[in-house]
ROGU-329229 format. One record per residue (C-alpha): residue in three letters; x, y, z. Coordinates in steps of 0.05 Angstrom, whole numbers. Layout:
// residues N
(node "ALA" (X Y Z))
...
END
This chain:
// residues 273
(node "UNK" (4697 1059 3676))
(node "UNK" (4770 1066 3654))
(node "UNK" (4787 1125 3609))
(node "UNK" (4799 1099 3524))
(node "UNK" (4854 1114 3502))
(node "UNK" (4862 1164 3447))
(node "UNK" (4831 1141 3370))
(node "UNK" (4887 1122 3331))
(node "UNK" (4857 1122 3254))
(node "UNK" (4890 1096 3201))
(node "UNK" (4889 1112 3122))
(node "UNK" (4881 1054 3075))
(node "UNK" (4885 1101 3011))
(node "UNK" (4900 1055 2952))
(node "UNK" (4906 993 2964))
(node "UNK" (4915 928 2905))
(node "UNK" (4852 917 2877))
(node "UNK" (4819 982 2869))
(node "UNK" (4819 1022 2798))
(node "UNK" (4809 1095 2775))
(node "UNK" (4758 1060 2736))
(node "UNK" (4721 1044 2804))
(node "UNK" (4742 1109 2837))
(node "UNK" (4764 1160 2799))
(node "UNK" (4802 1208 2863))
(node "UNK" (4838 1142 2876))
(node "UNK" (4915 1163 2885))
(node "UNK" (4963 1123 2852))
(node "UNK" (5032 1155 2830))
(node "UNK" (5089 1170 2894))
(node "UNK" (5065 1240 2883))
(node "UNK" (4993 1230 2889))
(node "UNK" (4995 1175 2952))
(node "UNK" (5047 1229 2988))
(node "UNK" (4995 1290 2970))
(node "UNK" (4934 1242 3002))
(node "UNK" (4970 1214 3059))
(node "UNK" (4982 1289 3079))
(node "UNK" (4906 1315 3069))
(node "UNK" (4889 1254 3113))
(node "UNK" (4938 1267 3166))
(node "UNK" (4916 1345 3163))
(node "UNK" (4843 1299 3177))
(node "UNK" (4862 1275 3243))
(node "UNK" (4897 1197 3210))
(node "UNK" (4964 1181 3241))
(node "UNK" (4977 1121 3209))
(node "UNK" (4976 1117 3124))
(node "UNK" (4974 1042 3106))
(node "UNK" (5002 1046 3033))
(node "UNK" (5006 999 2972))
(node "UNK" (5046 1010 2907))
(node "UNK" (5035 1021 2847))
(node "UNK" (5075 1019 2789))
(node "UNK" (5083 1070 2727))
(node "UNK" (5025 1031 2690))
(node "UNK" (4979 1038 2758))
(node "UNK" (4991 965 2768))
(node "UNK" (5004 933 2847))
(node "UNK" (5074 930 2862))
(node "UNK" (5111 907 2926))
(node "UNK" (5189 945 2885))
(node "UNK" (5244 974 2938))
(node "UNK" (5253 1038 2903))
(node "UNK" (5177 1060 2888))
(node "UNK" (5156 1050 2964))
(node "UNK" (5218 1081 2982))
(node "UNK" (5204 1144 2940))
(node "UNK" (5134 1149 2971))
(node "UNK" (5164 1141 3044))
(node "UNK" (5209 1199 3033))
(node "UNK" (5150 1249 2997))
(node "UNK" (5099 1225 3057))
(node "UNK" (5158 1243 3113))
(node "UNK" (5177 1311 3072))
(node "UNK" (5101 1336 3085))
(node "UNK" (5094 1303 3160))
(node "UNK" (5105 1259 3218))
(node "UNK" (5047 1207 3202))
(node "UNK" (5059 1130 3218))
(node "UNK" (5087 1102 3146))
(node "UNK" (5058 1040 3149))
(node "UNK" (5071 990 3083))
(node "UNK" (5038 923 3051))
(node "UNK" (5065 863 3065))
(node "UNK" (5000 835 3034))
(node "UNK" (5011 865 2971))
(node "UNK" (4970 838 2904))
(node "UNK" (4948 758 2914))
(node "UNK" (4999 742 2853))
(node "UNK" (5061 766 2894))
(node "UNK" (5115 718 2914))
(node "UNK" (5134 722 2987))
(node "UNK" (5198 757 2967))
(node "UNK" (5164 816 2933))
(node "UNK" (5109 827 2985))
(node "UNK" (5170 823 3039))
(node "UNK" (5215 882 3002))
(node "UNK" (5188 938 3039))
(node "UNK" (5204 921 3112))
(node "UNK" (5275 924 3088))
(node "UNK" (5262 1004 3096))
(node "UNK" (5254 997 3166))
(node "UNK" (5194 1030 3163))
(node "UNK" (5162 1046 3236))
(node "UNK" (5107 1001 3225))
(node "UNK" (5085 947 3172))
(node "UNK" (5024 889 3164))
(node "UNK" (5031 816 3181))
(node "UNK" (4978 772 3143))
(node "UNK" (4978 717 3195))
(node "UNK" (4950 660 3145))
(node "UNK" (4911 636 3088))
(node "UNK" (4834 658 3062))
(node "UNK" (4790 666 3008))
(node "UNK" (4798 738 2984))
(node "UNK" (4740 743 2925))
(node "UNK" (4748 694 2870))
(node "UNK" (4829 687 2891))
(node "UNK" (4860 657 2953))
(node "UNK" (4910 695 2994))
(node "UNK" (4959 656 3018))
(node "UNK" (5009 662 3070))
(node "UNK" (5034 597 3093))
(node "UNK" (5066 591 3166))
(node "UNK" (5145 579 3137))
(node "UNK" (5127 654 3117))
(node "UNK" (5089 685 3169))
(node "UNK" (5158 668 3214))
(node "UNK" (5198 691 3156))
(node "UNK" (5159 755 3154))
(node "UNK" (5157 765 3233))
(node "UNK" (5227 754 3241))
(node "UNK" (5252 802 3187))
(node "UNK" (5211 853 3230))
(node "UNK" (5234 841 3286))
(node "UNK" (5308 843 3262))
(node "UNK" (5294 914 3228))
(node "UNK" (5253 943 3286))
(node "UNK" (5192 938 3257))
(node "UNK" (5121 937 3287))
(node "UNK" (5080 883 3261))
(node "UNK" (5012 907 3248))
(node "UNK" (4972 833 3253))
(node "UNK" (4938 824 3195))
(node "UNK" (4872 785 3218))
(node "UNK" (4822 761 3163))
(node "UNK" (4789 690 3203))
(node "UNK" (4790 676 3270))
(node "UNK" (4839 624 3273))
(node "UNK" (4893 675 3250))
(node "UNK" (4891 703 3318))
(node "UNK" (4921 641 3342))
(node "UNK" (4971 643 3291))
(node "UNK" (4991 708 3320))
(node "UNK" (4989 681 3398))
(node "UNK" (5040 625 3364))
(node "UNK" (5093 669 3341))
(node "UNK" (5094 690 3418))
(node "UNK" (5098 627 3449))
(node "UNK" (5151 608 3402))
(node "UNK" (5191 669 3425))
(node "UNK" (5187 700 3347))
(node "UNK" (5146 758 3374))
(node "UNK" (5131 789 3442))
(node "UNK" (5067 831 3458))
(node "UNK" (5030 870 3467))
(node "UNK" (5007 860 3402))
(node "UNK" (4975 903 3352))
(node "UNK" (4912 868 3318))
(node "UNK" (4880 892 3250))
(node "UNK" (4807 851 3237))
(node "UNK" (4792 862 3166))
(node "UNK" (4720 841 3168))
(node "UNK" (4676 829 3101))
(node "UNK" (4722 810 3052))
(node "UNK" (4681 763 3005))
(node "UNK" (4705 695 3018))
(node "UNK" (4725 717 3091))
(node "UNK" (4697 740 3155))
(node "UNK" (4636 782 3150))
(node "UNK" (4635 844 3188))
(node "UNK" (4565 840 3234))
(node "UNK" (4587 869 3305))
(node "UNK" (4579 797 3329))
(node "UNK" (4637 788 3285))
(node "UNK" (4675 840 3317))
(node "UNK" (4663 832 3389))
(node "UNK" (4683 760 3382))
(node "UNK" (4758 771 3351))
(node "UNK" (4754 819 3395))
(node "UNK" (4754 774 3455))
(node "UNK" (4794 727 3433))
(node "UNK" (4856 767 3431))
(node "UNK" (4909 772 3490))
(node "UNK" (4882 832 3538))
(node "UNK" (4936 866 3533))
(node "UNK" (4937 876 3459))
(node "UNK" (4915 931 3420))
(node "UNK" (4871 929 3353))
(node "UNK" (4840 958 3296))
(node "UNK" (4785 943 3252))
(node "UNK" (4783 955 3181))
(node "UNK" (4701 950 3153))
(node "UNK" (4702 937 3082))
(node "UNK" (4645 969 3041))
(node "UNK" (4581 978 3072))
(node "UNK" (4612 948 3144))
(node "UNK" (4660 1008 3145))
(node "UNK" (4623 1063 3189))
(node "UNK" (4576 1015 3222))
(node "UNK" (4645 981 3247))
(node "UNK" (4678 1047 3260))
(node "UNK" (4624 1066 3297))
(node "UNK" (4626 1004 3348))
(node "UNK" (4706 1008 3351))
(node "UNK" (4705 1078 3375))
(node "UNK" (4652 1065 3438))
(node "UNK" (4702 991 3445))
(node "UNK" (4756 1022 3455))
(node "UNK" (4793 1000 3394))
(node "UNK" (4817 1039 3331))
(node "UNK" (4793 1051 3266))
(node "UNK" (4823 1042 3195))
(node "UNK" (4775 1070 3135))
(node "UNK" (4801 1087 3059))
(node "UNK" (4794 1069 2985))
(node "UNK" (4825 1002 3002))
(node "UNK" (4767 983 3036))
(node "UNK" (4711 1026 3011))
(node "UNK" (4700 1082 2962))
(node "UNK" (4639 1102 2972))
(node "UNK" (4620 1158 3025))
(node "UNK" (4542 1131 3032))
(node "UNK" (4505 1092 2977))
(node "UNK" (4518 1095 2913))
(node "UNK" (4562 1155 2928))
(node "UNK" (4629 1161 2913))
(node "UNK" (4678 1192 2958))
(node "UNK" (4711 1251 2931))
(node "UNK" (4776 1228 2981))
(node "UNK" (4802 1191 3029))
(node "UNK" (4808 1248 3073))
(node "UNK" (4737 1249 3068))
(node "UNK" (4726 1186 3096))
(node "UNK" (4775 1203 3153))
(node "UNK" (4742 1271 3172))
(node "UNK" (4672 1221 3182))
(node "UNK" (4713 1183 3231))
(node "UNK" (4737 1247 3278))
(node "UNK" (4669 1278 3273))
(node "UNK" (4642 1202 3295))
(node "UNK" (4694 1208 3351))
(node "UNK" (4672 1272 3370))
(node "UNK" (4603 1251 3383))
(node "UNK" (4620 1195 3420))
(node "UNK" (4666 1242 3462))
(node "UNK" (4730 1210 3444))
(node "UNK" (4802 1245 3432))
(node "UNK" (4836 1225 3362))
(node "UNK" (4902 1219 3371))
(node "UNK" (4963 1251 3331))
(node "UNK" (5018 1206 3310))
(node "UNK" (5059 1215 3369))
(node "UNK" (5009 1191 3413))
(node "UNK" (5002 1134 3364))
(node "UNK" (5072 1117 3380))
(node "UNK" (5059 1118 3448))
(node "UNK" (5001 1070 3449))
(node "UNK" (5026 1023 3398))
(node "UNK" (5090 1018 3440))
(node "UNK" (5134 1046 3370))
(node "UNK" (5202 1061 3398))
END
């Protein structure tokens, strides 16, 4: 049996949709995101997948607020910085697109159109190419945003058009209402539908969170938990952080007898030059 490679675990801490209403440890100033992104690298995360938020609290995809929380995360550590291009469902293209043009290290690539809840997320393919070639351009590794199964072939297009060029990085957001549910039937087939050489994460919302974890780990994929995607720690519990639900994760990995990896060795899988 061939060795995994080191857990690479990713922070989802804010996200768009989530309120202090819903969870009240949820970060949401520069300050606050840069303070959690640090506990959860301290954790054993080496990516923090980040989304804005404005003065009011409100989603926003501005320059100068992500660029304020990139330089606060990189003042307290080396952890992957790892932007929205998703941002809120009421984005234009143009907003959701401004943070790539900080040549971050890393940033998502919603590779089409779903049901997200009562609202459709849309992301057409004139702007998935937009969005892929910007990256490319600024050195940026798409993280491939994956929501429905037909969006891995979305992905596999941009490479035999010559817009991308692998291996690719997957992300399979499973049980988003509207979207794919996350069973581990779910999982093990966008798992195999992928190009072998790729790499991939999944991302469990709510109650498919550590059940999914779990199975990634003994897969051999990687592992994305936060308040993005969950915020409770078991049910009808809240988590008191997202740091929280990263320690579950390493002690999870532990168990299972697999090495977390620190954001160098991220780089190093994830082919991040």
């Amino acid at each position: 049996m061939k060795k995994m490679e080191k857990l690479i675990i990713t922070a989802a801490i804010t996200g768009a949709e989530v309120t202090r209403d819903l969870q009240p440890n949820l970060p949401l100033t520069p300050e606050e995101i840069a303070n959690e992104a640090f506990n959860c690298y301290k954790a054993g995360a080496s990516i923090v997948h980040v989304h804005a938020r404005d003065k009011d609290g409100n989603p926003t995809q501005d320059y100068e607020v992500y660029k304020e929380i990139k330089e606060k995360i990189e003042a307290k550590c080396d952890i992957i910085f790892q932007p929205s291009t998703g941002g809120a469902v009421w984005h234009s293209p143009e907003e959701r697109l401004q943070p790539v043009e900080l040549k971050p290290e890393m940033a998502t690539l919603s590779a089409g159109t779903c049901n997200f809840g009562p609202d459709v997320f849309m992301n057409s393919e004139e702007y998935i190419e937009k969005f892929a070639k910007r990256m490319v351009v600024l050195g940026v590794k798409p993280e491939i945003e994956v929501f429905e199964r037909g969006m891995i072939e979305n992905a596999k297009k941009l490479v035999k058009k010559g817009i991308l060029n692998g291996p690719l990085h997957f992300d399979f957001v499973l049980g988003v209402p509207g979207a794919c549910p996350g069973n581990p039937e779910d999982l093990l087939y966008m798992r195999n539908q992928i190009p072998s050489d790729s790499t991939w994460t999944v991302a469990g919302i709510g109650r498919y969170e550590t059940p999914l974890a779990g199975l990634a780990i003994n897969m051999g994929g990687h592992v994305r938990v936060g308040f993005e995607d969950n915020i409770y720690y078991s049910k009808g519990v809240l988590a008191t952080s997202n740091a929280q639900l990263v320690e579950r994760v390493v002690r999870l990995a532990k168990e299972f007898g697999r090495e977390v990896a620190s954001p160098s060795e991220a780089r190093k899988i994830l082919n991040i030059k």
